[in-house]
C-alpha positions as CSV (number, residue, x, y, z in Angstrom):
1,X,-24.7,98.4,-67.4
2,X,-26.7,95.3,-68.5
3,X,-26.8,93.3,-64.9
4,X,-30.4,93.5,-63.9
5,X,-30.7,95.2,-60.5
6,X,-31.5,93.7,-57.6
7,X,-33.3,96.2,-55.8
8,X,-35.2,99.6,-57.5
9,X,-35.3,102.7,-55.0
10,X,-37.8,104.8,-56.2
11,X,-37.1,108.3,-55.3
12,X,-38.3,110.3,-57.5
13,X,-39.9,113.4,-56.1
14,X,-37.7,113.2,-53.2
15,X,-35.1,115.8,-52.8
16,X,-31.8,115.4,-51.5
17,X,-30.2,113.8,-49.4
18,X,-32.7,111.4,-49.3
19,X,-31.7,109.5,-52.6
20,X,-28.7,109.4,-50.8
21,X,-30.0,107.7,-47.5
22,X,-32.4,105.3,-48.9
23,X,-29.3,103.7,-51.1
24,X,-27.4,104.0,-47.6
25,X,-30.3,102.0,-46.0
26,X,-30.6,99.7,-48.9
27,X,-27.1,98.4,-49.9
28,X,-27.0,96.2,-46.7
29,X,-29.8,94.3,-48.1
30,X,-28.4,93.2,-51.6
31,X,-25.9,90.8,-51.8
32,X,-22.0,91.9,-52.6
33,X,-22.0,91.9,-56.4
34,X,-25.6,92.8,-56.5
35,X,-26.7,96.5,-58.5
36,X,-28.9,98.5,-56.9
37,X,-30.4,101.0,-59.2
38,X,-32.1,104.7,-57.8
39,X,-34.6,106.4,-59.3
40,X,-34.2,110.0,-59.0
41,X,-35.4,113.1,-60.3
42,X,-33.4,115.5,-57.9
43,X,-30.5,117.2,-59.8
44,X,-28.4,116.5,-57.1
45,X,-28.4,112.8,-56.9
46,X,-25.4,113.2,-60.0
47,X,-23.3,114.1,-57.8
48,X,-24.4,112.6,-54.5
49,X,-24.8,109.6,-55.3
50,X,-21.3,108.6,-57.2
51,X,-19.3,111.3,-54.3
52,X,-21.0,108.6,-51.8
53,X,-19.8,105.6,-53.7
54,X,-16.4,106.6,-53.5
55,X,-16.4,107.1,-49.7
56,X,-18.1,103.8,-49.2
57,X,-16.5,102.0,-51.6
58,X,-19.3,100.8,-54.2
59,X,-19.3,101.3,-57.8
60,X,-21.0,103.7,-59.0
61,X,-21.7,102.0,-62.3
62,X,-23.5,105.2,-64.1
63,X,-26.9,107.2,-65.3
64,X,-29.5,106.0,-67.1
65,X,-31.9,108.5,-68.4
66,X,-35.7,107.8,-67.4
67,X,-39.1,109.4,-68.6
68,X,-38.9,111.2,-65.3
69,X,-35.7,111.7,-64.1
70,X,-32.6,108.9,-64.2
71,X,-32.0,105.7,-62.8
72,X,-28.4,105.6,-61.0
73,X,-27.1,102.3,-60.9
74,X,-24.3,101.2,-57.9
75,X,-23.0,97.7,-57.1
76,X,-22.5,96.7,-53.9
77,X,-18.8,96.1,-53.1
C-alpha cells in the first residue's frame, strides 16, 4: 500500500452509502492505475466499499487505520 493516492475523498461523518457513491463519482476522474484513497468513519464502508470493488472491478487494495476513522484505499482498474 505505499503508492501515494491520487485523489483523497474525505467522508468522514458521512454515513453510508455515500462513501460508496462519492468513490463511484470519483474513480472516472483518476487515471487506470491510479489509488484512490476514502476517508471514512462509517462502519460500513468495510464492507461497502471492497463488495463494490469486486462488482466494478477495482482493487480494493485495503484499510488503513486513521485518527478518526480509516482510509480505504482502491485502484482504479
Amino acid at each position: 500500500m505505499s503508492d501515494p493516492p491520487e485523489l483523497t475523498l474525505d467522508c468522514l461523518g458521512r454515513p453510508c452509502p455515500v462513501p460508496v457513491i462519492e468513490l463511484a463519482r470519483a474513480i472516472l476522474t483518476v487515471p487506470v492505475g491510479a489509488v484512490v484513497e476514502v476517508l471514512s468513519d462509517d462502519p460500513a464502508a468495510r464492507l461497502d466499499l471492497p463488495a463494490w470493488c469486486r462488482m466494478r472491478g477495482h482493487d480494493y487494495l485495503g484499510e488503513l487505520p486513521r485518527d478518526r476513522g480509516s482510509a480505504h484505499r482502491v485502484r482504479r482498474s
